[in-house]
C-alpha positions as CSV (number, residue, x, y, z in Angstrom):
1,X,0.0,0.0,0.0
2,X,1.2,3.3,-0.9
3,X,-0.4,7.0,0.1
4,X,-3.6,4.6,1.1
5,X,-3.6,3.1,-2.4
6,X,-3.0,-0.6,-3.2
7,X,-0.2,-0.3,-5.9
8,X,3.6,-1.2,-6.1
9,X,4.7,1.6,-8.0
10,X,6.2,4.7,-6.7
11,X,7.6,7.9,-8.9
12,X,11.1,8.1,-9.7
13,X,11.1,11.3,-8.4
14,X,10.4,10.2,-4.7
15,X,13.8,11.2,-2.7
16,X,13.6,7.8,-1.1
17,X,14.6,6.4,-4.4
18,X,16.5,9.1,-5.3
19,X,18.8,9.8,-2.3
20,X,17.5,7.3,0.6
21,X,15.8,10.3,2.2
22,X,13.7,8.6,4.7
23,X,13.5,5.8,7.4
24,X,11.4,2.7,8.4
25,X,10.6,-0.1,10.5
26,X,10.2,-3.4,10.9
27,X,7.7,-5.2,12.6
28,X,6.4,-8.9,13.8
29,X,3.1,-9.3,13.5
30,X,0.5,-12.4,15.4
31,X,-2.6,-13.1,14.7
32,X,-3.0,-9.3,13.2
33,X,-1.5,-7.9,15.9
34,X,2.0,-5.9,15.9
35,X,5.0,-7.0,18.2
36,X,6.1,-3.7,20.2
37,X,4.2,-1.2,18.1
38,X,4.1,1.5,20.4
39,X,8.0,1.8,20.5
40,X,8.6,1.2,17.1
41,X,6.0,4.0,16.0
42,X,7.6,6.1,18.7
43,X,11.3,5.9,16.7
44,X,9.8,6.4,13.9
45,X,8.3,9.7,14.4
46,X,11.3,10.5,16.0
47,X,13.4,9.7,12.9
48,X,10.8,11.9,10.8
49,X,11.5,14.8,13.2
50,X,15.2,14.4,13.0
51,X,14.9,14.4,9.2
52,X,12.1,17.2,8.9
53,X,9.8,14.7,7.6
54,X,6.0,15.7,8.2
55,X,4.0,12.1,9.5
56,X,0.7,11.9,9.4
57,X,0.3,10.1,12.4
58,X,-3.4,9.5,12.3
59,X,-3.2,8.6,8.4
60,X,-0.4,5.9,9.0
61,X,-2.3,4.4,11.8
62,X,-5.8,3.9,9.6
63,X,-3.5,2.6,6.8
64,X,-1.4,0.2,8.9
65,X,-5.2,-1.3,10.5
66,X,-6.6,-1.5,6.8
67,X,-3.6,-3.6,6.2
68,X,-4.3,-5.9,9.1
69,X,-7.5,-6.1,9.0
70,X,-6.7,-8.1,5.1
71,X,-4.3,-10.2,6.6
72,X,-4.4,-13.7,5.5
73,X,-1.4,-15.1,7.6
74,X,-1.4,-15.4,11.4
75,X,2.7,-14.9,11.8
76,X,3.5,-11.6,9.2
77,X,6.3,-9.6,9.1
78,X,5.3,-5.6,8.4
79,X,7.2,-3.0,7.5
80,X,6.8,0.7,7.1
81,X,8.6,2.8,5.1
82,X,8.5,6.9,5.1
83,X,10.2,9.1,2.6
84,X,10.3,12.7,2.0
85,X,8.3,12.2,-1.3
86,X,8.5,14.0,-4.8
87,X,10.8,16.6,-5.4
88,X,13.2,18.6,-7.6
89,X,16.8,17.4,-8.9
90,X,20.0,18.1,-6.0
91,X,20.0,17.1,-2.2
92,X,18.0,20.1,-1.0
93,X,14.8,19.5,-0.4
94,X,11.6,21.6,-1.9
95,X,10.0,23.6,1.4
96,X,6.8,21.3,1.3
97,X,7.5,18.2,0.3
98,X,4.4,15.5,0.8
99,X,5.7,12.6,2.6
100,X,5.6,9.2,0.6
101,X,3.9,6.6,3.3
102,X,4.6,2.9,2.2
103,X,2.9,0.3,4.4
104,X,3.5,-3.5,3.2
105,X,2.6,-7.2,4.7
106,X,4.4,-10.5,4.2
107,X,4.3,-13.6,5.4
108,X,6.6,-14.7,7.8
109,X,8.8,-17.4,7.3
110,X,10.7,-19.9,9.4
111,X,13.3,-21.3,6.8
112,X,15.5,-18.3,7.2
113,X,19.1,-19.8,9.1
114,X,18.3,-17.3,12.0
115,X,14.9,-19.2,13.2
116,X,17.3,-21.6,15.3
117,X,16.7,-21.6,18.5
118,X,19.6,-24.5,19.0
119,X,22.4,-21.7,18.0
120,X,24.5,-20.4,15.0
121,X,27.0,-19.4,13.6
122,X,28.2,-15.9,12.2
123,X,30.8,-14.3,10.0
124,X,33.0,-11.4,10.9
125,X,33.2,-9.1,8.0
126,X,35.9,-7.3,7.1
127,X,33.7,-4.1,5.7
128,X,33.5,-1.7,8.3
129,X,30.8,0.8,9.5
130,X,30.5,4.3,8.9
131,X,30.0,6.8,12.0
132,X,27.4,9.4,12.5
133,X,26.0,9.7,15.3
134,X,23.7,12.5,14.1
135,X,21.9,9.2,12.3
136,X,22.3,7.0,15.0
137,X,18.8,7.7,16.7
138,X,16.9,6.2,13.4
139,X,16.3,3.7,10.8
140,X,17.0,5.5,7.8
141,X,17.0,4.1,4.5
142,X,20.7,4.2,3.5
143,X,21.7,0.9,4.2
144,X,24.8,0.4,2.1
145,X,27.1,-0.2,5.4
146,X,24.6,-3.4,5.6
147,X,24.9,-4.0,2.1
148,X,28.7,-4.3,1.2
149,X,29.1,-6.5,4.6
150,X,26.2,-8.7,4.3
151,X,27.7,-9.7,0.6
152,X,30.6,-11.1,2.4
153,X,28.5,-13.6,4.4
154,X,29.5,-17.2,3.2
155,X,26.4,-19.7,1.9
156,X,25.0,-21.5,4.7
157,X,26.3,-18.7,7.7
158,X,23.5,-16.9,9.5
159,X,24.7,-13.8,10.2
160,X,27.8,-11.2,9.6
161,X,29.3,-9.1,12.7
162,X,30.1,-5.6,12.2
163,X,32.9,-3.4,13.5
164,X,33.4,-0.3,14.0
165,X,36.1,2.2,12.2
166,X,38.2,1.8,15.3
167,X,37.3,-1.9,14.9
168,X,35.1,-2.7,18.2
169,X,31.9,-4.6,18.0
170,X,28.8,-2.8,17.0
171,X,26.2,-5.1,15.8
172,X,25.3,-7.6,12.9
173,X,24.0,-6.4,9.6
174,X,20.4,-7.2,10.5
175,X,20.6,-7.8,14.4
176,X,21.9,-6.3,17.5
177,X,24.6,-8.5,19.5
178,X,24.7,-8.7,23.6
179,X,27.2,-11.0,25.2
180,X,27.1,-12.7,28.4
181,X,30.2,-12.2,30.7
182,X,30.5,-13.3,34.2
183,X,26.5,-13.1,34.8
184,X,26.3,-9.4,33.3
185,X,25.2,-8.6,29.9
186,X,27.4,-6.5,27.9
187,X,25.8,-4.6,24.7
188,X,27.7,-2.2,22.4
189,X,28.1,1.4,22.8
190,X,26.3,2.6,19.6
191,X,26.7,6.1,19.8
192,X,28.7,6.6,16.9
193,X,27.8,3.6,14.8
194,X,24.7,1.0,14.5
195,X,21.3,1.2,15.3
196,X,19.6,0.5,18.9
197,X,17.2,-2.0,18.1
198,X,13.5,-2.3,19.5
199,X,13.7,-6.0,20.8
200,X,17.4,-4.9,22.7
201,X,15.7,-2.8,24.5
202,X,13.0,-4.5,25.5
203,X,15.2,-7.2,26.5
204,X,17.6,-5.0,28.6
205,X,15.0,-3.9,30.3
206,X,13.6,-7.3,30.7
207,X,16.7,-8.1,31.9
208,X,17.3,-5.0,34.5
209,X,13.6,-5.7,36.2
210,X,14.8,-9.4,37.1
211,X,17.7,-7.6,38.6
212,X,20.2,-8.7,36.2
213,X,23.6,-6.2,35.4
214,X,24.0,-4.3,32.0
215,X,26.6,-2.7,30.8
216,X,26.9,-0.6,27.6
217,X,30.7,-0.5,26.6
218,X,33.1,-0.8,23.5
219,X,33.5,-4.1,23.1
220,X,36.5,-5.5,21.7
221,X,37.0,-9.2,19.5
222,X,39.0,-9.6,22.8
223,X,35.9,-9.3,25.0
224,X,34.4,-11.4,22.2
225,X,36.8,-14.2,22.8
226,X,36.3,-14.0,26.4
227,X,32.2,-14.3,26.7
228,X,30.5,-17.0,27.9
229,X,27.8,-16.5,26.0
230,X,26.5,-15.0,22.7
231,X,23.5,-14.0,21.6
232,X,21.8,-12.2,18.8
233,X,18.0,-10.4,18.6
234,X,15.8,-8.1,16.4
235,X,12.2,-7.4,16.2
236,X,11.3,-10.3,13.5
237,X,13.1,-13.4,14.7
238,X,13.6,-12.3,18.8
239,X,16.4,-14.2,19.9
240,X,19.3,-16.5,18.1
241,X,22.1,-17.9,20.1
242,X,25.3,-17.5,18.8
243,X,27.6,-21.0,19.0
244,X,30.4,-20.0,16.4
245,X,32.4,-17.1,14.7
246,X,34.5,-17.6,11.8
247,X,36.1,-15.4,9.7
248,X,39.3,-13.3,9.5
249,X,42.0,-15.8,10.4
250,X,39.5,-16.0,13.5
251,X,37.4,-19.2,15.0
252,X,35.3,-18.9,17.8
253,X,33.0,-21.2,19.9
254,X,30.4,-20.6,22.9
255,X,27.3,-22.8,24.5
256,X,23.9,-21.8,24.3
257,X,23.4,-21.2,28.4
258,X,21.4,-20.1,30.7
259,X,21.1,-16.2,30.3
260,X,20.6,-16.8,26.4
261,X,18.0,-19.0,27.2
262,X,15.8,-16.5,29.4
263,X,16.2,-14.0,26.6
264,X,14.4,-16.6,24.1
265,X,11.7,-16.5,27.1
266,X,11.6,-13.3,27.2
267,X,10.4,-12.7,23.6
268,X,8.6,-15.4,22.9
269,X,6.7,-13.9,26.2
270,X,6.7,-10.7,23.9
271,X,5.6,-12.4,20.9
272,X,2.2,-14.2,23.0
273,X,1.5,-10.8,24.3
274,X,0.9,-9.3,20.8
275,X,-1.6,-12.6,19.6
């Protein structure tokens, strides 16, 4: 659906296609019903604040329940996309630009290699992420960081690790990372790099109500090394523990345990609460 309208076409004018100006989101869907909505809706009008983006609210919400209300498949994944719209030629935008709103629906699917709740494993690429952290605060719609890594990932792996310019751990092209070290969790300072997903922060503060230490910090492949455990998460599949890291003259291996194993609770707990 696009502007309210059941099409797949879009102009070639739209600054989304023409220069990635605009953000989105991804969300899990059960039985009609979206996983975490409120936050993820809540980052996204931030990210159309940050980017001067006008969001019809109101008009997203009655498209977004039109959508459900059609919804053929009880597990869906939804996504919404939000671009600047139409405008001229060059990076400046026109004054009063009319926001492109692009709400679609798909099934969700099991097969992918991250629906494994027995563990993983990963790849460390060797492309490294670009820092802004002016853009850290949203999903926008350049995504060639993810790109150019994920394009590394070998057949058969689940997932590629990114670093940072100064080469600590930030996240994985499609997932946030949290290790497990001595009974704390330890998540990656994403300040400069990476995006704070919507299921990481529900689990952290799963995690912090059962009383359980977090620590935000640049992690190093040397704290990597040294974790007991390894887990990754995102708003479509939850949780994925993480069992081995190749790559880079590098080969690692951890034990799905205990701590990885209430964060699987936890979002499947997330996941019943929506259906």
């Amino acid at each position: 659906m696009i502007n309210g309208q059941l099409t797949d076409q879009i102009s070639v004018t739209d600054r989304g296609f023409q220069y990635g100006d605009g953000c989105f989101e991804t969300i899990r869907v059960q039985n009609s019903l979206p996983v975490l909505l409120a936050p993820h809706l809540s980052r996204l009008t931030t990210s159309c604040e940050l980017l001067g983006i006008d969001l019809d609210k109101p008009l997203l919400m009655s498209e977004i329940e039109q959508m459900l209300s059609s919804c053929d498949f009880s597990d869906a994944v939804l996504k919404i996309t939000i671009t600047r719209g139409s405008g001229g030629r060059g990076y400046k935008p026109a004054a009063h630009c009319k926001a492109t709103r692009v709400v679609q629906l798909f099934e969700y699917s099991t097969d992918g290699l991250l629906h494994n709740e027995s563990g993983v494993e990963v790849f460390l690429c060797r492309h490294r992420l670009s820092s802004n952290r002016d853009l850290m605060a949203m999903k926008h719609l350049n995504r060639l960081d993810q790109v150019m890594a994920s394009r590394e990932i070998p057949p058969g792996i689940a997932e590629g690790l990114c670093l940072s310019q100064q080469g600590y751990l930030i996240e994985g092209c499609k997932s946030n990372i949290v290790l497990v070290k001595e009974n704390m969790l330890l998540t990656p300072d994403l300040t400069e790099s990476g995006v704070k997903g919507i299921m990481l922060s529900h689990l952290l503060n799963r995690f912090r109500q059962d009383e359980m230490p977090v620590k935000t910090t640049q992690i190093s492949l040397d704290d990597l090394k040294s974790a007991d455990e390894v887990f990754l998460c995102n708003s479509v599949f939850g949780v994925c523990p993480v069992i081995k890291l190749s790559g880079d003259d590098t080969v690692l291996f951890w034990s799905k345990g205990s701590v990885t194993r209430r964060a699987i609770q936890y979002t499947n707990e997330a996941f019943s609460a929506a259906s």
